[in-house]
MMTF fields as JSON, N, C-alpha, C and O atoms, coordinates in Angstrom:
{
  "mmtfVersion": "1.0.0",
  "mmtfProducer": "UNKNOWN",
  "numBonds": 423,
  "numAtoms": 424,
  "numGroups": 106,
  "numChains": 1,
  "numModels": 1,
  "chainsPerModel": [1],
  "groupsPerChain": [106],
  "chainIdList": ["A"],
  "bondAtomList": [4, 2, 8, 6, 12, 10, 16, 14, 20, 18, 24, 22, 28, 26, 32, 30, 36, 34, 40, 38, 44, 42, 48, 46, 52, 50, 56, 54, 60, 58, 64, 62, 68, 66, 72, 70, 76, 74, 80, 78, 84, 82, 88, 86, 92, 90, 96, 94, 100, 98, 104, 102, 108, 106, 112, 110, 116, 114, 120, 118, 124, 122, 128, 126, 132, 130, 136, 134, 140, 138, 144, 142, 148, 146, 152, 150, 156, 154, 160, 158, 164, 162, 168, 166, 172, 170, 176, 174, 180, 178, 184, 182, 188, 186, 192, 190, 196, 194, 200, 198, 204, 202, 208, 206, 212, 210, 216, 214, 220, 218, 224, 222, 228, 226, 232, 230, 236, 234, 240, 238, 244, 242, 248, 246, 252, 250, 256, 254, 260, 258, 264, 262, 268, 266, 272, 270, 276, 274, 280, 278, 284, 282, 288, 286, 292, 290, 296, 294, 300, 298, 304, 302, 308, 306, 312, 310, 316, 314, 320, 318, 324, 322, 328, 326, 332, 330, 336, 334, 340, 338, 344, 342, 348, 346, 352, 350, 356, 354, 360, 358, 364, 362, 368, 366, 372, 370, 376, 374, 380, 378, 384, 382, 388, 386, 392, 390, 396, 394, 400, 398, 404, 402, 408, 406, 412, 410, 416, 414, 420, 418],
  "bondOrderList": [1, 1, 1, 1, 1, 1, 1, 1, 1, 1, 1, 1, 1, 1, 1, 1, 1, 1, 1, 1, 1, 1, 1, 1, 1, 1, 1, 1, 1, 1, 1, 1, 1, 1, 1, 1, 1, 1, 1, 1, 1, 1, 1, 1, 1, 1, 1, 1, 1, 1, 1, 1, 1, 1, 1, 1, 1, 1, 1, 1, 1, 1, 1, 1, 1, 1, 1, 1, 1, 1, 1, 1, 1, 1, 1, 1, 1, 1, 1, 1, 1, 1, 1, 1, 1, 1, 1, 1, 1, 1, 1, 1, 1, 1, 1, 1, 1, 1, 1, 1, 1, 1, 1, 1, 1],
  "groupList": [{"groupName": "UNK", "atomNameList": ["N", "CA", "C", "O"], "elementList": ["N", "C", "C", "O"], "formalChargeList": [0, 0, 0, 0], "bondAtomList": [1, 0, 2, 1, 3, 2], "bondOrderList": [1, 1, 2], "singleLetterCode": "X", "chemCompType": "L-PEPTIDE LINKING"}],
  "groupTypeList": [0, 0, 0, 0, 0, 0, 0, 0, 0, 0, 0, 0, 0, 0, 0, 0, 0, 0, 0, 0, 0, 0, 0, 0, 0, 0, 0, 0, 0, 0, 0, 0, 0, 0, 0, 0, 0, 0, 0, 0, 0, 0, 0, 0, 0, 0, 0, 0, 0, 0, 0, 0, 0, 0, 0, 0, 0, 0, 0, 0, 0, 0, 0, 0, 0, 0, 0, 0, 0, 0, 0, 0, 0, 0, 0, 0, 0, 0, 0, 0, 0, 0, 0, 0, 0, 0, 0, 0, 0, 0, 0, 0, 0, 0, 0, 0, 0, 0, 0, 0, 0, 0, 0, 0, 0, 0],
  "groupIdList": [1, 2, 3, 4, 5, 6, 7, 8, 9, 10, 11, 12, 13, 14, 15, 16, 17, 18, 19, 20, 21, 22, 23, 24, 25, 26, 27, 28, 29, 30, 31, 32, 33, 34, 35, 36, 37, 38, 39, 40, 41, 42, 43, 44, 45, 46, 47, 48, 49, 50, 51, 52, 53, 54, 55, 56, 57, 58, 59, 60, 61, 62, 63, 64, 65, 66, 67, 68, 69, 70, 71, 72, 73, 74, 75, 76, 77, 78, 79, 80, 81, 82, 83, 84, 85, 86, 87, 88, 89, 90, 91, 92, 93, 94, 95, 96, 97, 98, 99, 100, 101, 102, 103, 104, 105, 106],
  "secStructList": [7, 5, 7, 2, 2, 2, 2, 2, 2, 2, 2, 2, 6, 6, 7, 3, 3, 7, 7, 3, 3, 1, 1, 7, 7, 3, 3, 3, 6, 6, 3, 3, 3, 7, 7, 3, 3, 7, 5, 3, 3, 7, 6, 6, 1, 1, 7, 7, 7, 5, 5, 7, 7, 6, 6, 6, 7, 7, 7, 7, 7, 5, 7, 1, 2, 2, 2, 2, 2, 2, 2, 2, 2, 2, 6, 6, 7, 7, 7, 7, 7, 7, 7, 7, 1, 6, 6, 7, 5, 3, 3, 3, 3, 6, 6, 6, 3, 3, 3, 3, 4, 4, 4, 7, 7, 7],
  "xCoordList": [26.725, 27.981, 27.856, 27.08, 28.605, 28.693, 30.093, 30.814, 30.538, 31.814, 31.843, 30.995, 32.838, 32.874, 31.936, 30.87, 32.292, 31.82, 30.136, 29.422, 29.998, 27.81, 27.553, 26.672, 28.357, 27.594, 26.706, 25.536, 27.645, 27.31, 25.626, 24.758, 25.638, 24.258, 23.046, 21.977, 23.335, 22.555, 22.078, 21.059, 22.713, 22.773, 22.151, 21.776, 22.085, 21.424, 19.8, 18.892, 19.883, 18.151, 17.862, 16.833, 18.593, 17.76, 18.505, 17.779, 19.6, 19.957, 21.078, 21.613, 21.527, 22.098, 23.505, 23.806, 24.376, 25.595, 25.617, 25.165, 26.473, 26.502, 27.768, 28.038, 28.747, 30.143, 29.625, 28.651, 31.252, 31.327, 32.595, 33.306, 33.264, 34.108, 34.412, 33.723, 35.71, 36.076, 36.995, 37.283, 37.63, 38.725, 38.939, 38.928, 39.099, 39.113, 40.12, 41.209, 39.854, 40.614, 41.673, 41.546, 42.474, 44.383, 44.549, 43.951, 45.544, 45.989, 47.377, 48.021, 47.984, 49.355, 49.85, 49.483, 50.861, 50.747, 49.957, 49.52, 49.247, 48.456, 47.149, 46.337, 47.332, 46.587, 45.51, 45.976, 44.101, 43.641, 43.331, 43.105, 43.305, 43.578, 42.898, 43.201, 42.289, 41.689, 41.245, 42.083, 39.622, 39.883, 37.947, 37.331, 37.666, 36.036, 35.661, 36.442, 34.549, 33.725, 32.775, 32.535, 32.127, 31.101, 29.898, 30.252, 28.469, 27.544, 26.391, 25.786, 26.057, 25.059, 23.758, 23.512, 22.899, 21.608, 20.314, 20.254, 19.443, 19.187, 17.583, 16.888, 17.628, 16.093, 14.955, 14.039, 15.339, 13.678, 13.906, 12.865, 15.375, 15.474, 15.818, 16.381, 15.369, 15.068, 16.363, 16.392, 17.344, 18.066, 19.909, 20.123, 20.682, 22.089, 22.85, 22.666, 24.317, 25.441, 26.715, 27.071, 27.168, 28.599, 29.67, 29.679, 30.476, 31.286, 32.579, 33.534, 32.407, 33.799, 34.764, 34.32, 36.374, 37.283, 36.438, 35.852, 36.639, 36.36, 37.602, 37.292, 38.494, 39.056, 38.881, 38.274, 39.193, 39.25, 38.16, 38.172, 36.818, 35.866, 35.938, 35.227, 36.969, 37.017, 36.245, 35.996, 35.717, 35.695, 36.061, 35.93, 36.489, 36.865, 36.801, 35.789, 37.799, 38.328, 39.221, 40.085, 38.495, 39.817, 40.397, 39.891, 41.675, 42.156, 42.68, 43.728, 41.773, 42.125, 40.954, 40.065, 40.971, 39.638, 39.371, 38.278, 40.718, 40.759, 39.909, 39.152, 40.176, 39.838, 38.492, 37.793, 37.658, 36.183, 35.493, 34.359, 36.461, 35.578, 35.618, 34.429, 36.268, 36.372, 35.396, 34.884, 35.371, 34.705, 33.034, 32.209, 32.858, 31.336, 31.413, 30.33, 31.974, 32.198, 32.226, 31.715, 32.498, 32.876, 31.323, 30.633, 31.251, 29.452, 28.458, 27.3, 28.667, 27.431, 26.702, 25.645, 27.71, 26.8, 27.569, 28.765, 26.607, 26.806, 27.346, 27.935, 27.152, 27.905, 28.99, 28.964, 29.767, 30.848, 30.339, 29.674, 30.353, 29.985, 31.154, 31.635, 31.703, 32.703, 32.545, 32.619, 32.314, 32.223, 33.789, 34.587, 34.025, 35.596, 35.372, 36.126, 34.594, 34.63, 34.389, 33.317, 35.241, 34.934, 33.562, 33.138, 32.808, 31.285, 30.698, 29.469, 30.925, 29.828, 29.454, 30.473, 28.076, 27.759, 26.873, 25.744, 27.618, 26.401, 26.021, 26.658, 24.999, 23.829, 24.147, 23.962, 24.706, 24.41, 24.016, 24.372, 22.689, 21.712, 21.898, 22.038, 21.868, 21.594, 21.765, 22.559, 20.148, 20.127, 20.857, 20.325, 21.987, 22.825, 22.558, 23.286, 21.543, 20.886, 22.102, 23.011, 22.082, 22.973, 22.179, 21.611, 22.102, 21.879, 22.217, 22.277, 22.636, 23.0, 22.748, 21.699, 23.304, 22.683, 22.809, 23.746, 21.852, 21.378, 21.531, 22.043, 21.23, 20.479, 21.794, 21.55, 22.82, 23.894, 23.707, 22.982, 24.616, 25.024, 26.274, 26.947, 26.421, 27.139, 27.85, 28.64],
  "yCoordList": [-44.121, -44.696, -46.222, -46.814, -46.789, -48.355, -48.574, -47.768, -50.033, -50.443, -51.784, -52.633, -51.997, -52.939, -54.011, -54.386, -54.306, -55.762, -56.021, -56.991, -54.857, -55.094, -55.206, -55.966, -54.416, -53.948, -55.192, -55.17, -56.257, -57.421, -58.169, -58.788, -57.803, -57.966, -57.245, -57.812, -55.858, -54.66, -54.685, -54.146, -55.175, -55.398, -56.819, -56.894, -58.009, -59.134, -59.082, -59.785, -57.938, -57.458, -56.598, -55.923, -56.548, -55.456, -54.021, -53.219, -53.55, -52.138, -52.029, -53.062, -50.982, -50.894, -50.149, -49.815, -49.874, -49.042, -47.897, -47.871, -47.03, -45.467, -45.67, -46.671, -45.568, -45.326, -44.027, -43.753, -42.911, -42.125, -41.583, -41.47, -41.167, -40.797, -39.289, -38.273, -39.641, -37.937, -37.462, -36.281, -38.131, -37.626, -37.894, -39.104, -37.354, -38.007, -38.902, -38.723, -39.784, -41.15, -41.028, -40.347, -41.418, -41.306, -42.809, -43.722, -42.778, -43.76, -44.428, -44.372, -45.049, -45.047, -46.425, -47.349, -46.642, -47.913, -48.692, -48.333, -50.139, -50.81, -50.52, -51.327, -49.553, -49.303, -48.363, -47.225, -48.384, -47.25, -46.914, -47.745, -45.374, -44.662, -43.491, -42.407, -43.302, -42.031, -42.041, -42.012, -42.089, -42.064, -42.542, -42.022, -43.021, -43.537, -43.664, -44.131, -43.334, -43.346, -44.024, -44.311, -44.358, -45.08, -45.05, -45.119, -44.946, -44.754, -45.842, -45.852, -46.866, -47.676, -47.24, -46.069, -47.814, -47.544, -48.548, -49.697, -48.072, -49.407, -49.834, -49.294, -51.194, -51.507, -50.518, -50.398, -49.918, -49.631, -48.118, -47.597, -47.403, -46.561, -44.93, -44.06, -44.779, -44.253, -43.183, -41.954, -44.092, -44.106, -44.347, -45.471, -43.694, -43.805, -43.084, -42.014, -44.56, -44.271, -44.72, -45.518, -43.554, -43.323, -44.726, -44.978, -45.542, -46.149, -45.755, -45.371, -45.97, -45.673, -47.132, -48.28, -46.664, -47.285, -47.664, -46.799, -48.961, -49.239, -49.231, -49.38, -49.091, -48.079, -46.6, -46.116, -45.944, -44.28, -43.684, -42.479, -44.259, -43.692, -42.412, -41.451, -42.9, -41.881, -42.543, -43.744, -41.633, -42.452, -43.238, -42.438, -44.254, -44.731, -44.999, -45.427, -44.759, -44.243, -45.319, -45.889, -45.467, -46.557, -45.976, -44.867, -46.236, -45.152, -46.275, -46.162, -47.1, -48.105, -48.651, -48.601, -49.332, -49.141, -50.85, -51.362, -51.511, -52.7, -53.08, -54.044, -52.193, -52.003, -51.865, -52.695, -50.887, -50.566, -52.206, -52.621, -52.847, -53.992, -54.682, -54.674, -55.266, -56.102, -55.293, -55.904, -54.75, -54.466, -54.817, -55.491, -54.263, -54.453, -56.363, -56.851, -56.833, -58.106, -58.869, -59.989, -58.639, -58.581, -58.441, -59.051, -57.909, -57.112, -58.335, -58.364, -59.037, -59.965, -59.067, -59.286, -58.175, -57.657, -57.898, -57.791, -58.185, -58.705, -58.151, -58.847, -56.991, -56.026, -55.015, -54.731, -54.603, -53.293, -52.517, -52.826, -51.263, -49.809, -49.1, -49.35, -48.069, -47.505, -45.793, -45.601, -44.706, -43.477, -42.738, -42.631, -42.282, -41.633, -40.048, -39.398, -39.722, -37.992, -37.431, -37.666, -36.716, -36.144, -35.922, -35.41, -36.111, -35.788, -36.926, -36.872, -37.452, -38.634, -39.624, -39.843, -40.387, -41.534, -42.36, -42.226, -43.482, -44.461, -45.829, -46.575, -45.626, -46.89, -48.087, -48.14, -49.261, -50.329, -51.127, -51.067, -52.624, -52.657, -54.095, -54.414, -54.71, -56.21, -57.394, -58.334, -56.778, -57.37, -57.192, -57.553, -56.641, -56.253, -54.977, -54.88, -54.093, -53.097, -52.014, -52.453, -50.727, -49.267, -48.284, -48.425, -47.719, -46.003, -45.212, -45.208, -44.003, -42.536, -41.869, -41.403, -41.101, -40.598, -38.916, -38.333, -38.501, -37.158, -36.604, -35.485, -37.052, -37.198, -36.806, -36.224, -37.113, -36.423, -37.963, -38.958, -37.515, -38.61, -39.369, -38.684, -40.396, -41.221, -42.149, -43.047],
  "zCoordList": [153.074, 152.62, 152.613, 153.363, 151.788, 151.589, 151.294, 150.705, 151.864, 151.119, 150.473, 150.748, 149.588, 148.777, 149.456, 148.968, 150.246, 150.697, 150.395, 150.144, 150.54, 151.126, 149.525, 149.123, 148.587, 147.383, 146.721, 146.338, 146.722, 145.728, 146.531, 145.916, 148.109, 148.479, 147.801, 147.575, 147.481, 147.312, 145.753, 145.321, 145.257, 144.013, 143.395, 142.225, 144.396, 144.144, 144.219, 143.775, 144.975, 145.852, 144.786, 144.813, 143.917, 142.882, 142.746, 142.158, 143.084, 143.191, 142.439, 142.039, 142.175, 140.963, 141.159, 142.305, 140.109, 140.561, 139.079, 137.935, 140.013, 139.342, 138.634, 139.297, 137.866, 137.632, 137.011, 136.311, 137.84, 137.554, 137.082, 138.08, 135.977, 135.565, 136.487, 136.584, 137.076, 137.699, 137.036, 137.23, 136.192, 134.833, 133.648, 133.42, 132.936, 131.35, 131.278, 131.825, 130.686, 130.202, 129.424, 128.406, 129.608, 128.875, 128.821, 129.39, 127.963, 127.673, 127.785, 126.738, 128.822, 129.309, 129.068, 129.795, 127.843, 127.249, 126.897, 125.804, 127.431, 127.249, 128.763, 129.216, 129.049, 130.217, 130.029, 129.979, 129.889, 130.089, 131.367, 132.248, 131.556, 132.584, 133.666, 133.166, 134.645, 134.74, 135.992, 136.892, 136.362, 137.867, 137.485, 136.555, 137.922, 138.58, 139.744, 140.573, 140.048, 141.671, 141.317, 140.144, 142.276, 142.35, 143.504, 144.681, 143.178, 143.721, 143.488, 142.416, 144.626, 145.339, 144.829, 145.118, 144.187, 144.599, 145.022, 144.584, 145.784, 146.438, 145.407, 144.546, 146.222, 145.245, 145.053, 144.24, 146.03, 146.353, 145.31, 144.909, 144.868, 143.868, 144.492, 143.829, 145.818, 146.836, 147.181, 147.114, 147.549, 148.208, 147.533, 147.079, 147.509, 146.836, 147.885, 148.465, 147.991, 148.848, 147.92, 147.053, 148.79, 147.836, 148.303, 149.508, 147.457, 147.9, 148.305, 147.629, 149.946, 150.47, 151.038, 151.028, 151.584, 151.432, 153.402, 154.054, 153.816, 154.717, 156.199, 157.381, 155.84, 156.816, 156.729, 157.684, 155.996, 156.298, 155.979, 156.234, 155.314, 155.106, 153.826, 153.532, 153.392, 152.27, 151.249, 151.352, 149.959, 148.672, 148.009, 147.083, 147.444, 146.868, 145.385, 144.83, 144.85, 143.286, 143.079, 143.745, 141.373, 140.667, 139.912, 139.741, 139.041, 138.95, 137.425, 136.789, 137.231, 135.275, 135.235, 136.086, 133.931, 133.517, 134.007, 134.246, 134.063, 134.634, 135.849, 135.967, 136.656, 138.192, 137.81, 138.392, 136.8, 137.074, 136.419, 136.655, 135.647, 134.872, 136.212, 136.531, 137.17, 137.969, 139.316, 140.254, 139.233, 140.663, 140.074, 140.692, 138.944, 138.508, 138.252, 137.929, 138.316, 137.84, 139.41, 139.385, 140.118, 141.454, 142.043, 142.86, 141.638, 142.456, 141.548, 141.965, 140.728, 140.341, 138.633, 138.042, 138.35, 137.41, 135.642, 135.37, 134.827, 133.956, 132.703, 131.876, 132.587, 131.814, 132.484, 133.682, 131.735, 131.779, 131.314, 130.324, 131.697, 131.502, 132.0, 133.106, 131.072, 131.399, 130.594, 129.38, 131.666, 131.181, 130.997, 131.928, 129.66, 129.654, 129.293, 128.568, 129.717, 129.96, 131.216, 131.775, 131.743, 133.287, 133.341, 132.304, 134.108, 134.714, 133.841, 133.9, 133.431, 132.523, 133.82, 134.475, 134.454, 134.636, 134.365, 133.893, 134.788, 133.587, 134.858, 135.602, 134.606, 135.796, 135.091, 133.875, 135.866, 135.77, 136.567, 137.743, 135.831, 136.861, 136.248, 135.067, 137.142, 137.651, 136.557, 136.52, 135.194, 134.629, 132.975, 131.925, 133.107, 132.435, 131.324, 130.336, 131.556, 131.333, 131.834, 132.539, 131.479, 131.398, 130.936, 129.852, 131.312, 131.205, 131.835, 133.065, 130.744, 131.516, 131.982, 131.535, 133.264, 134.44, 134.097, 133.55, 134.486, 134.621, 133.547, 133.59, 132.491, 131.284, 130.138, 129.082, 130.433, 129.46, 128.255, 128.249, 127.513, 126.225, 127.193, 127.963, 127.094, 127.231, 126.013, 126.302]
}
């Protein structure tokens, strides 16, 4: 497990982040909408921790698409990647590079 705070270290060293869509994307006024998780991975490629809320140790889920641009923006990373189909994720890595995880279309 990891929380916000460490990511933007983990990620300067070379490691990368997972966004994961856990719901399909709606659209609620000017808001898009849905739910994303997110998964750590470290330099060495090895190794992936789920981001949790640093009190309760739960997961932590954003729940607009606002929230997923800023946290990756937040973390030092140079592109947005944003998956809008339940089970879709998409790697983003350092040097503003993306690809899709576990081999689906994105």
């Amino acid at each position: 497990m990891i929380v916000s705070d460490q990511v933007k270290e983990v990620v300067a060293e070379g490691g990368s982040v997972i966004v994961e869509c856990l719901e399909t994307v709606s659209k609620k006024g000017t808001a898009v909408v849905g739910q994303w998780g997110f998964q750590v991975v470290a330099p060495d490629r090895k190794t992936r921790r789920l981001l949790v809320l640093k009190l309760t140790i739960q997961p932590e889920v954003t729940r607009t698409a606002l929230g997923v641009m800023s946290k990756l923006m937040s973390w030092g990373l140079p592109t947005v990647a944003l998956p809008t189909t339940e089970g879709q994720s998409i790697e983003v890595f350092k040097d503003g590079s993306c690809a899709p995880v576990g081999g689906g279309d994105t």
